[in-house]
PyMOL Python script that loads the backbone (N, CA, C, O; Angstrom):
from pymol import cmd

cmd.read_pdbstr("""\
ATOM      1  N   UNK A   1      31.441 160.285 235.909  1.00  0.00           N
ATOM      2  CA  UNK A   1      31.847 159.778 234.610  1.00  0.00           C
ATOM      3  C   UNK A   1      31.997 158.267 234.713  1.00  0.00           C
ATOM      4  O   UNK A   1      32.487 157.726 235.705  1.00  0.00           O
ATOM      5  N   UNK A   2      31.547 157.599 233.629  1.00  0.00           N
ATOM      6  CA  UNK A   2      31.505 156.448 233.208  1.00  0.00           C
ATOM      7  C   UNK A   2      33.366 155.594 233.600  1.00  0.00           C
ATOM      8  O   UNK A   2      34.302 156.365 233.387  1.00  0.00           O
ATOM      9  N   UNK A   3      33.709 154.326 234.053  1.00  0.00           N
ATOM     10  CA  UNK A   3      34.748 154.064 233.495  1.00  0.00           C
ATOM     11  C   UNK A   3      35.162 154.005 232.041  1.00  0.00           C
ATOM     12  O   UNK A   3      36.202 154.405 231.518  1.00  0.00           O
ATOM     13  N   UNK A   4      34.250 153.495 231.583  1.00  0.00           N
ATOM     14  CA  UNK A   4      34.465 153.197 230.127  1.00  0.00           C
ATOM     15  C   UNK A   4      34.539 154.556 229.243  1.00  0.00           C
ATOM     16  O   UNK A   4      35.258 154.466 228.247  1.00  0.00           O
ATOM     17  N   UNK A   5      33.929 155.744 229.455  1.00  0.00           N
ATOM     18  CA  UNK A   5      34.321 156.847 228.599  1.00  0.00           C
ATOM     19  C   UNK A   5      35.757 157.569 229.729  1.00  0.00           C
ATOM     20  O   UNK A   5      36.631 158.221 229.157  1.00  0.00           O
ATOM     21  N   UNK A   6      35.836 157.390 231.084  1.00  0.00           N
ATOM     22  CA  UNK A   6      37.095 157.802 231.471  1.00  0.00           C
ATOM     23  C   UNK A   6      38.881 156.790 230.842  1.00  0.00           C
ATOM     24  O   UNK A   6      40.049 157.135 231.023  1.00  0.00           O
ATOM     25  N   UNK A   7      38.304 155.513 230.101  1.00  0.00           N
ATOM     26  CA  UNK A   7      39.007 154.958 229.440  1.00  0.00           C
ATOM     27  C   UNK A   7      39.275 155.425 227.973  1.00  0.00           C
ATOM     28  O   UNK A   7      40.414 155.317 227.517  1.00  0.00           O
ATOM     29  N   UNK A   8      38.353 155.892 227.292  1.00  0.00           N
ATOM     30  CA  UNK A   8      38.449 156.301 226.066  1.00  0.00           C
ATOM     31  C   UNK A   8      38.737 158.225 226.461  1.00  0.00           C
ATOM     32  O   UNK A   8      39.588 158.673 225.692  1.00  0.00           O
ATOM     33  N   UNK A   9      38.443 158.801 226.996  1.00  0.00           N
ATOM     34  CA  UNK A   9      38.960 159.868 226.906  1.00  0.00           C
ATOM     35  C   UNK A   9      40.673 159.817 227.149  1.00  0.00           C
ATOM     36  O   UNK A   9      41.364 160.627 226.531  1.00  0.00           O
ATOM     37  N   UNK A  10      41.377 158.730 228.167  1.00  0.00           N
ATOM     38  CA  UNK A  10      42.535 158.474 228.214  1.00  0.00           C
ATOM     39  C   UNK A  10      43.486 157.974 227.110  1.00  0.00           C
ATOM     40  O   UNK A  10      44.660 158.269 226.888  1.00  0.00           O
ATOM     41  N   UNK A  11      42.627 157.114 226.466  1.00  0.00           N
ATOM     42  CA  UNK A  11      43.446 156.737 225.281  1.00  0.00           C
ATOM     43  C   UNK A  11      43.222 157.660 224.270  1.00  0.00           C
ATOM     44  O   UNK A  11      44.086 157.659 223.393  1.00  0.00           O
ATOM     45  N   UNK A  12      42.306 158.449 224.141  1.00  0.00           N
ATOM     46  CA  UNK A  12      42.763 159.750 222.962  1.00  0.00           C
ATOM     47  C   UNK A  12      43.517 160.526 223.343  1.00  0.00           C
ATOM     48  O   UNK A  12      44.044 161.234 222.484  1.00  0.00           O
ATOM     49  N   UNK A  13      43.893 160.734 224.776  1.00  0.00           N
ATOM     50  CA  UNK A  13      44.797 162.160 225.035  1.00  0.00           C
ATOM     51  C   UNK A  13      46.023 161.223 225.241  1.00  0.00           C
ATOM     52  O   UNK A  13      46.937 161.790 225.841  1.00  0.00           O
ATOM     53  N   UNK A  14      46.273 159.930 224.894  1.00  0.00           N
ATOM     54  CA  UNK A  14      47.531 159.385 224.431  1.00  0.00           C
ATOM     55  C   UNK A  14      47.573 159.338 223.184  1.00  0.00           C
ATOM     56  O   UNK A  14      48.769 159.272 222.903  1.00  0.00           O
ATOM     57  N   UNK A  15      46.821 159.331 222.031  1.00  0.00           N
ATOM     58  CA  UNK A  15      46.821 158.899 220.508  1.00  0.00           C
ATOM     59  C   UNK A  15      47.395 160.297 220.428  1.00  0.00           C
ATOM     60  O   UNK A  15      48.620 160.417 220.454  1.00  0.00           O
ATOM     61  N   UNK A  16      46.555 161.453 220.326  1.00  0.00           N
ATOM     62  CA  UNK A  16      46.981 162.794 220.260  1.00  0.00           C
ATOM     63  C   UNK A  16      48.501 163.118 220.540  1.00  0.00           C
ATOM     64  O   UNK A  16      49.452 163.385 219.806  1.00  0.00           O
ATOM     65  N   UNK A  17      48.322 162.972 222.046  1.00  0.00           N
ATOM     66  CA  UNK A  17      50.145 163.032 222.277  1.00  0.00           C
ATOM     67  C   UNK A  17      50.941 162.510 221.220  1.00  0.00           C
ATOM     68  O   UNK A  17      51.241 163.207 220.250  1.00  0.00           O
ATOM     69  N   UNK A  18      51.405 160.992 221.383  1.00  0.00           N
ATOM     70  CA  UNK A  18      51.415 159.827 220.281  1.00  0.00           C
ATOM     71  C   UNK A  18      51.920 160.849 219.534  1.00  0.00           C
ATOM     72  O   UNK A  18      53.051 161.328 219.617  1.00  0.00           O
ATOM     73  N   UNK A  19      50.696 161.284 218.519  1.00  0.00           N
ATOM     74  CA  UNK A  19      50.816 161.550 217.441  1.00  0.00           C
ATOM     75  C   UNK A  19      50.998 163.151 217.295  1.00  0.00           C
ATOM     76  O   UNK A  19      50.345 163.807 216.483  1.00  0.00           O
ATOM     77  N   UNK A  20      52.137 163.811 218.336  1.00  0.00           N
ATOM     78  CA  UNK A  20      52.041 165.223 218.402  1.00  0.00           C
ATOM     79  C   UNK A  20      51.527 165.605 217.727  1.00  0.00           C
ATOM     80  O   UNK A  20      52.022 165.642 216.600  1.00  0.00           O
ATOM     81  N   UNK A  21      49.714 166.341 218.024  1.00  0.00           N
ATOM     82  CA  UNK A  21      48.663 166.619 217.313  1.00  0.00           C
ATOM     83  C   UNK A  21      47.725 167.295 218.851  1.00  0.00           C
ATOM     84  O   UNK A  21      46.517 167.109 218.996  1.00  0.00           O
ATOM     85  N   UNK A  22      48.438 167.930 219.676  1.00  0.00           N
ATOM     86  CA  UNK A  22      47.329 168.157 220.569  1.00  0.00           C
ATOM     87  C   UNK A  22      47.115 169.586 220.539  1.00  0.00           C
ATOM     88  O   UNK A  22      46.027 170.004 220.934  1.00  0.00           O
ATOM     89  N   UNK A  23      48.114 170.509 220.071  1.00  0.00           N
ATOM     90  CA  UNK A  23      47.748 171.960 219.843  1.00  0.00           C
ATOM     91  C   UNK A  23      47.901 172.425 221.423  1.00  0.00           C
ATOM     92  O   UNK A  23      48.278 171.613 222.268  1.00  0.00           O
ATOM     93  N   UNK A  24      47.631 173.571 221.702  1.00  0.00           N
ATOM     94  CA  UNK A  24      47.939 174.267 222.738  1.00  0.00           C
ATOM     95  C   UNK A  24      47.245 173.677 223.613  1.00  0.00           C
ATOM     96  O   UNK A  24      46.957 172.519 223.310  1.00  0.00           O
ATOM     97  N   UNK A  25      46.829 174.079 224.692  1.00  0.00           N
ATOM     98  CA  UNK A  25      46.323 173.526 226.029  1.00  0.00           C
ATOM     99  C   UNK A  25      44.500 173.326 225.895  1.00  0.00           C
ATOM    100  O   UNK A  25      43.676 172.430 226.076  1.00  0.00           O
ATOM    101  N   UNK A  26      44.517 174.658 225.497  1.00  0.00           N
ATOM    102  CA  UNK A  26      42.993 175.494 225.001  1.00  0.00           C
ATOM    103  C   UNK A  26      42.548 174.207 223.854  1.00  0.00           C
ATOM    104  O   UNK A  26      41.546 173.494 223.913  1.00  0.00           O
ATOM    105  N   UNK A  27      43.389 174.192 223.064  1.00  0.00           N
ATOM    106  CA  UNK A  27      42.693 173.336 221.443  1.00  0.00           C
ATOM    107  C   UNK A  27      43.043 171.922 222.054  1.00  0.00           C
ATOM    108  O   UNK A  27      42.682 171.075 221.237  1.00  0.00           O
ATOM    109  N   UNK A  28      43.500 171.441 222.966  1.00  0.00           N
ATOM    110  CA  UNK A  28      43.618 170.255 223.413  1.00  0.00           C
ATOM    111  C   UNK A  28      42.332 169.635 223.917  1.00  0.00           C
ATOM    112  O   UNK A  28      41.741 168.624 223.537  1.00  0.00           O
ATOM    113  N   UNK A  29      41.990 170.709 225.096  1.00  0.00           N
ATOM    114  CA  UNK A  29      40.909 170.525 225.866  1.00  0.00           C
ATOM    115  C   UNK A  29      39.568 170.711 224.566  1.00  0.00           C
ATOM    116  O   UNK A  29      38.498 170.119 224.705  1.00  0.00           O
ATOM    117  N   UNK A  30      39.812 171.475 223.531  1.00  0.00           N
ATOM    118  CA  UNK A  30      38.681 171.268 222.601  1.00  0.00           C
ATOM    119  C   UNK A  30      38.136 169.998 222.011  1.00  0.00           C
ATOM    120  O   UNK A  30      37.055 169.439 221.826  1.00  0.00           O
ATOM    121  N   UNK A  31      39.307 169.836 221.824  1.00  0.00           N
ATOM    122  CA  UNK A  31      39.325 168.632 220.855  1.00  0.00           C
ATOM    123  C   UNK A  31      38.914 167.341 221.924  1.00  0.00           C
ATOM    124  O   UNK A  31      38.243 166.361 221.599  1.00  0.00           O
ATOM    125  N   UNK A  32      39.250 167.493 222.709  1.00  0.00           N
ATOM    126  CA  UNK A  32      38.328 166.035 223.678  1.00  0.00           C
ATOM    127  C   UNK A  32      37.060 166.499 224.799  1.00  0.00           C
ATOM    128  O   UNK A  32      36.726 165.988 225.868  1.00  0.00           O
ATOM    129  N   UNK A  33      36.373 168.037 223.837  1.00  0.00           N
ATOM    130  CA  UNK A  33      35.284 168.165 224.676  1.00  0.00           C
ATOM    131  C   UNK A  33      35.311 168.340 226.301  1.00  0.00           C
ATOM    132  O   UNK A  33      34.497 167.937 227.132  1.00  0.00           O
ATOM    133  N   UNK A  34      36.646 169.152 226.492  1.00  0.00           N
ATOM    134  CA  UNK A  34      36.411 169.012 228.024  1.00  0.00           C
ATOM    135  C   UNK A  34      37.544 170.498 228.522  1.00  0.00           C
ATOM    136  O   UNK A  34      38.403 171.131 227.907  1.00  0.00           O
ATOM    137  N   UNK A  35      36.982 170.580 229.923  1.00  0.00           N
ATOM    138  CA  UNK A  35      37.023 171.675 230.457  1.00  0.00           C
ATOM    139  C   UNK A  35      38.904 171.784 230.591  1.00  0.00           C
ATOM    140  O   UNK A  35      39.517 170.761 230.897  1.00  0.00           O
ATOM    141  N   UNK A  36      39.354 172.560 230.437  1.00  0.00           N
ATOM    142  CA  UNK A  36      41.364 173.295 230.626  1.00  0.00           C
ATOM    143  C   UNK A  36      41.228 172.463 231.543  1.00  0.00           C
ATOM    144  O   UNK A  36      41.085 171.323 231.100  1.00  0.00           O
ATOM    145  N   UNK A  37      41.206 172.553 232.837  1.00  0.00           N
ATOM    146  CA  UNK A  37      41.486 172.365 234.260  1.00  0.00           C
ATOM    147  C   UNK A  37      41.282 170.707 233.784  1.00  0.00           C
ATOM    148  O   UNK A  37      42.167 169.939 234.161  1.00  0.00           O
ATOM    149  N   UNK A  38      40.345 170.240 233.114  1.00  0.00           N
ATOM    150  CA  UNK A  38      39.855 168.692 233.610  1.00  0.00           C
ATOM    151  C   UNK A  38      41.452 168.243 233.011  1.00  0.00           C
ATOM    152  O   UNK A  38      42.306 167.710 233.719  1.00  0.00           O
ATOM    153  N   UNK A  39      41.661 168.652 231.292  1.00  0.00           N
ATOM    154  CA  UNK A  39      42.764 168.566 230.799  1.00  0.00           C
ATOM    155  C   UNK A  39      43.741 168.278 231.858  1.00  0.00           C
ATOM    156  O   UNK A  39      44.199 167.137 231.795  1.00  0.00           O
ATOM    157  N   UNK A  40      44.059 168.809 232.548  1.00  0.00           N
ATOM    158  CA  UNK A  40      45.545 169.261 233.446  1.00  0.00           C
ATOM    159  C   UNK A  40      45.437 168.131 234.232  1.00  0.00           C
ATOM    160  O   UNK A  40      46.471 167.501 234.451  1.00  0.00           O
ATOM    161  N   UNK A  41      43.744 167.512 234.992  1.00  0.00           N
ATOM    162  CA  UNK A  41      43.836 166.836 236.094  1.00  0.00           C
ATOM    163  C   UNK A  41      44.329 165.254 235.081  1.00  0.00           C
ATOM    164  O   UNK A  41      44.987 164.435 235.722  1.00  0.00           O
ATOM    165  N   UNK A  42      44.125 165.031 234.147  1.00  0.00           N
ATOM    166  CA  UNK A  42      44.187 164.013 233.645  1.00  0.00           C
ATOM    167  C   UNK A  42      45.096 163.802 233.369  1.00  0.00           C
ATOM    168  O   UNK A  42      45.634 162.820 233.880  1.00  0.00           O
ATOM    169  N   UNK A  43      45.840 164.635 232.354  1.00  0.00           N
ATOM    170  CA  UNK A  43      47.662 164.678 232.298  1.00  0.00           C
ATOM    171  C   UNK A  43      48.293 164.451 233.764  1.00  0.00           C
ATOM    172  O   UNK A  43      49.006 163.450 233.836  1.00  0.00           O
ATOM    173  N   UNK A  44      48.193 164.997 234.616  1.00  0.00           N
ATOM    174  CA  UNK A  44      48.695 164.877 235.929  1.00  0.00           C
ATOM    175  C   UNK A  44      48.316 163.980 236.358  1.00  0.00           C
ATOM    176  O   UNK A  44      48.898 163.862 237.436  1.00  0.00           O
ATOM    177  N   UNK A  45      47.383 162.847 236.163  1.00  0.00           N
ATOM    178  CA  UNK A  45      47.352 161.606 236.499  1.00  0.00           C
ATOM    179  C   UNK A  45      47.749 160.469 235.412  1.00  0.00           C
ATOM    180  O   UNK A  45      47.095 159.485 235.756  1.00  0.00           O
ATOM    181  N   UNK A  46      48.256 160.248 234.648  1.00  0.00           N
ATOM    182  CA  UNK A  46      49.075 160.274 233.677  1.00  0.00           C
ATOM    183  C   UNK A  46      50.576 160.128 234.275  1.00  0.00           C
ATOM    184  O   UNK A  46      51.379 159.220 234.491  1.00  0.00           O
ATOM    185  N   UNK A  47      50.501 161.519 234.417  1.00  0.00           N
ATOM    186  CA  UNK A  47      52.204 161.514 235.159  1.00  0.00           C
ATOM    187  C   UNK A  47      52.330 160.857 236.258  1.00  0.00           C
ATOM    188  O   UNK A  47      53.342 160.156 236.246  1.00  0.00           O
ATOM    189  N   UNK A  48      51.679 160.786 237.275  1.00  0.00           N
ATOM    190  CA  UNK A  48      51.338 159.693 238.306  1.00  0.00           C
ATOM    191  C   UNK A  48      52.106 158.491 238.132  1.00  0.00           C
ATOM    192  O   UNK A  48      53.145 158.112 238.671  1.00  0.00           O
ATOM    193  N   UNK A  49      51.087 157.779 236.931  1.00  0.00           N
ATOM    194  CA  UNK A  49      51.088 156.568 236.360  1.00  0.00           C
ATOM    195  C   UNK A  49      53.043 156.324 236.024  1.00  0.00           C
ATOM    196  O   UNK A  49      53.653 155.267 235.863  1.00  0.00           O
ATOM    197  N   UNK A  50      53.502 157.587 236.019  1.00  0.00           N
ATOM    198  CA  UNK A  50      54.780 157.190 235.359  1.00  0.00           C
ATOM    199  C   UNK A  50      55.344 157.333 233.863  1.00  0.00           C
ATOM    200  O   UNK A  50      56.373 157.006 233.272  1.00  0.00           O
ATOM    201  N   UNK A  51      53.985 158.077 233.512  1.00  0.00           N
ATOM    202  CA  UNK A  51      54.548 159.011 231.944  1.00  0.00           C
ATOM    203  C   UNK A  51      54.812 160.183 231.875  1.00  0.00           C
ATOM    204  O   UNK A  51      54.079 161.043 232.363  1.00  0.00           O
ATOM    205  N   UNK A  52      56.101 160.487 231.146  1.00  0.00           N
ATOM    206  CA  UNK A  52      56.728 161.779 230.745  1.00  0.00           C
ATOM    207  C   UNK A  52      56.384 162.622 230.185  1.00  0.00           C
ATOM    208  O   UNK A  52      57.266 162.979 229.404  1.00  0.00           O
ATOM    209  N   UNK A  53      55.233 163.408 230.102  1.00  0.00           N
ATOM    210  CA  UNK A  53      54.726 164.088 229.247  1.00  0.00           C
ATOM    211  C   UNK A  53      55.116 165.778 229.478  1.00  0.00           C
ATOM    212  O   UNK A  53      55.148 166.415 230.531  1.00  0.00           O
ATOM    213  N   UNK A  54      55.404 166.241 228.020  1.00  0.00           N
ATOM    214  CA  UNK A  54      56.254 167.698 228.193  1.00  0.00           C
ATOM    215  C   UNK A  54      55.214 168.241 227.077  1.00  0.00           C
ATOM    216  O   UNK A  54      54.476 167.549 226.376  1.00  0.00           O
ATOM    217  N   UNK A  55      55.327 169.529 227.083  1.00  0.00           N
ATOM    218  CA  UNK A  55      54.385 170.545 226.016  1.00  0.00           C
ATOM    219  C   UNK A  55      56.174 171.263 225.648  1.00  0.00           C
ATOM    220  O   UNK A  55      57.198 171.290 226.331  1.00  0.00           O
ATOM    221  N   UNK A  56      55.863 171.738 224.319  1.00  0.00           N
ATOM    222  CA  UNK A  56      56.437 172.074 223.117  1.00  0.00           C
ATOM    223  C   UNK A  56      55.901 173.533 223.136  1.00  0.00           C
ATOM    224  O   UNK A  56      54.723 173.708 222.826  1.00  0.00           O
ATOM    225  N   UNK A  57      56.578 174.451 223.432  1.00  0.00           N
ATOM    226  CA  UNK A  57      56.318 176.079 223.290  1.00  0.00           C
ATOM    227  C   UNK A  57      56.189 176.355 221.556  1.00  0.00           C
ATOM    228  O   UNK A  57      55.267 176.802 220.874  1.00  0.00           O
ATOM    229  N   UNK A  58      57.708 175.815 221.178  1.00  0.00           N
ATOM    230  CA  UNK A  58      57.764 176.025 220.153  1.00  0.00           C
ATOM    231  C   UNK A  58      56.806 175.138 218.859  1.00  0.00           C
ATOM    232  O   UNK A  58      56.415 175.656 217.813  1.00  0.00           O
ATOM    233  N   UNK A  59      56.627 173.988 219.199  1.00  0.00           N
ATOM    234  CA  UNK A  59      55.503 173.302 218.283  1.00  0.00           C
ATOM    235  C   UNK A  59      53.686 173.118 218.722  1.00  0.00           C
ATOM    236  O   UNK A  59      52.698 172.597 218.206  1.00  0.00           O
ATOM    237  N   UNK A  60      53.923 173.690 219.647  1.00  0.00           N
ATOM    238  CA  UNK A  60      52.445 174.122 220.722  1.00  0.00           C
ATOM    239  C   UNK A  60      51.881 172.523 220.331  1.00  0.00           C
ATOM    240  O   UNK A  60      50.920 172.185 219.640  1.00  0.00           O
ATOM    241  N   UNK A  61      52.756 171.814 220.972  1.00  0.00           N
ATOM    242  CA  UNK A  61      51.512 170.484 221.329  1.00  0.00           C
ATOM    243  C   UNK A  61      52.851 169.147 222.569  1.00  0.00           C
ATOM    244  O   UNK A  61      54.068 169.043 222.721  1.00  0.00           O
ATOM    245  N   UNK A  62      51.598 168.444 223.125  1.00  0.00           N
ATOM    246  CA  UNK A  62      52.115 167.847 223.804  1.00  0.00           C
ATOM    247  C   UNK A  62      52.945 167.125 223.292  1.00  0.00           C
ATOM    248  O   UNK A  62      52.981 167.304 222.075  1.00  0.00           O
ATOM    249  N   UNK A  63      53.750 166.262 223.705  1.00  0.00           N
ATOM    250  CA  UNK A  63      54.484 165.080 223.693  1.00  0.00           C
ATOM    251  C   UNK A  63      55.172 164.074 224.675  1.00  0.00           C
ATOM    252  O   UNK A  63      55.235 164.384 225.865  1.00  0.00           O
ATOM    253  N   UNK A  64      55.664 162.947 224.262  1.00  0.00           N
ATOM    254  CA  UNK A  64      56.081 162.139 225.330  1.00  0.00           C
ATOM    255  C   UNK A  64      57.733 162.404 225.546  1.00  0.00           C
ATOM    256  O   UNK A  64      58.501 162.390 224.585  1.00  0.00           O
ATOM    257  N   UNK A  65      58.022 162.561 226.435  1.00  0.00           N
ATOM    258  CA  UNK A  65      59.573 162.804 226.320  1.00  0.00           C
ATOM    259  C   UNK A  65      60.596 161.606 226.623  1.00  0.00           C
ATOM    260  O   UNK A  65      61.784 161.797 226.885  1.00  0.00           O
ATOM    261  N   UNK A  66      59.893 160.162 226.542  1.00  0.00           N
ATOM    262  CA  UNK A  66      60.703 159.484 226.588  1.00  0.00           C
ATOM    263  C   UNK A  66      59.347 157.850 225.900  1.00  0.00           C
ATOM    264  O   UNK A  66      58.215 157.841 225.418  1.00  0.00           O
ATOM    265  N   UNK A  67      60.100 157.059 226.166  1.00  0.00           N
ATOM    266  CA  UNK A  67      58.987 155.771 225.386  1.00  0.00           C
ATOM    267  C   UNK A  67      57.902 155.509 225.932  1.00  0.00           C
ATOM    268  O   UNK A  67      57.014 155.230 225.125  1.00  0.00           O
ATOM    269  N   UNK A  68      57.571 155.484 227.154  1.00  0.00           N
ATOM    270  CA  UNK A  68      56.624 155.238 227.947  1.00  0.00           C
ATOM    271  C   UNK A  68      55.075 156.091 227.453  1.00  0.00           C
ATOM    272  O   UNK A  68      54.892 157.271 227.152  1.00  0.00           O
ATOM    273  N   UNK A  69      54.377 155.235 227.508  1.00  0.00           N
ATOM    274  CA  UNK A  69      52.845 155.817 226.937  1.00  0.00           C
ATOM    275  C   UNK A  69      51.888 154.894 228.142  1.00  0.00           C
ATOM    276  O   UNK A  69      52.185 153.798 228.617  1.00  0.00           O
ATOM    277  N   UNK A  70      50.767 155.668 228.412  1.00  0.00           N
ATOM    278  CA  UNK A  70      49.894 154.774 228.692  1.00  0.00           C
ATOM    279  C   UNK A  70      48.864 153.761 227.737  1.00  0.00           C
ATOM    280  O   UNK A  70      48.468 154.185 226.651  1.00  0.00           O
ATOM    281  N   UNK A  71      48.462 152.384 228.231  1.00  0.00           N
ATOM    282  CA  UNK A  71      47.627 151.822 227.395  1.00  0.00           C
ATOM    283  C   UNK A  71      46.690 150.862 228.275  1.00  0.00           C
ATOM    284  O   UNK A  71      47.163 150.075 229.094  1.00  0.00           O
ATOM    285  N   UNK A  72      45.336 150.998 228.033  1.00  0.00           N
ATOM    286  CA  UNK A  72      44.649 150.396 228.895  1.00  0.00           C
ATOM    287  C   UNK A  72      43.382 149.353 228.356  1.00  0.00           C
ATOM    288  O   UNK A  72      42.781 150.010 227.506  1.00  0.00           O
ATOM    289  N   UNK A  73      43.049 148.666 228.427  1.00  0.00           N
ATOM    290  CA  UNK A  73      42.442 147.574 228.171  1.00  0.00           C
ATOM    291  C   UNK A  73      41.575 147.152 228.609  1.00  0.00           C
ATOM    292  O   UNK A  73      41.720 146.884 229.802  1.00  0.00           O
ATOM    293  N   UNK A  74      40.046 146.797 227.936  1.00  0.00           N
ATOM    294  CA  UNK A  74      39.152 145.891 228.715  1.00  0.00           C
ATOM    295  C   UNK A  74      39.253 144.622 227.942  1.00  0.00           C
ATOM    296  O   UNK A  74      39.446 144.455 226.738  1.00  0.00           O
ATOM    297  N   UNK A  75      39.034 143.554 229.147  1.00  0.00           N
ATOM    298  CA  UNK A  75      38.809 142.314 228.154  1.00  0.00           C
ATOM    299  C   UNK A  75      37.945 141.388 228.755  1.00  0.00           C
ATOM    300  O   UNK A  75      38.103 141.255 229.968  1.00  0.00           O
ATOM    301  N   UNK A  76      37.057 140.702 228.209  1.00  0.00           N
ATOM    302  CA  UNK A  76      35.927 140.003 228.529  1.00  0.00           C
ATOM    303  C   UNK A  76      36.816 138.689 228.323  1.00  0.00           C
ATOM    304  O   UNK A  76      37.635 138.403 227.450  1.00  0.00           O
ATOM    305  N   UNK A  77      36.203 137.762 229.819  1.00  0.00           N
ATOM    306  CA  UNK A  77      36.807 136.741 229.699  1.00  0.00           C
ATOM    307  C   UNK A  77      35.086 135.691 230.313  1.00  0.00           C
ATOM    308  O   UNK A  77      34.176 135.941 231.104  1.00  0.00           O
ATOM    309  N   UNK A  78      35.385 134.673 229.513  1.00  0.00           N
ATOM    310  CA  UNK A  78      34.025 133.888 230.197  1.00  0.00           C
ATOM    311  C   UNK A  78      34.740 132.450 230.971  1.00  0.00           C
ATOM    312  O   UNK A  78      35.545 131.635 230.518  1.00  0.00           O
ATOM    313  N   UNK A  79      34.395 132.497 231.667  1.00  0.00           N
ATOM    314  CA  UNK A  79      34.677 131.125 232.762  1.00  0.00           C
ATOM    315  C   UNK A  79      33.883 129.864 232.631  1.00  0.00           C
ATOM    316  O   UNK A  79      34.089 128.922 233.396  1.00  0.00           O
TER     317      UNK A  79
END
""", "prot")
cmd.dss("prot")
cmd.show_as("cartoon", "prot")
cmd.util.cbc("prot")
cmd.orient("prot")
């Protein structure tokens, strides 16, 4: 995988969170085109990073359990 789509798949499975909108595990992994398991490895690197991320039984979607989000950035600089 590309960096640049392993960057944008990261920042949607933060917008989603974000915006408790990720649905169960299954409709999570739908919604960003990718395999349960890949789901899990990515959240878990995520948590790595030092974000809190909890799933909601009762509202079946992820969330952040405290302020911390990831956010990542390219920026072109010319010299």
């Amino acid at each position: 995988m590309s960096l640049i789509k392993y960057i944008e798949r990261i920042s949607r499975i933060d917008s989603l969170i974000h915006l408790k909108a990720t649905g169960t595990p299954e409709e999570f992994a739908q919604k960003l085109g990718i395999k349960r398991s890949t789901l899990f490895q990515s959240l878990q690197e995520m948590r790595v990073l030092g974000v809190n991320i909890k799933y909601s039984f009762y509202r079946q979607t992820y969330y952040y359990a405290d302020e911390h989000r990831i956010r990542i950035t390219l920026e072109r600089t010319v010299n």
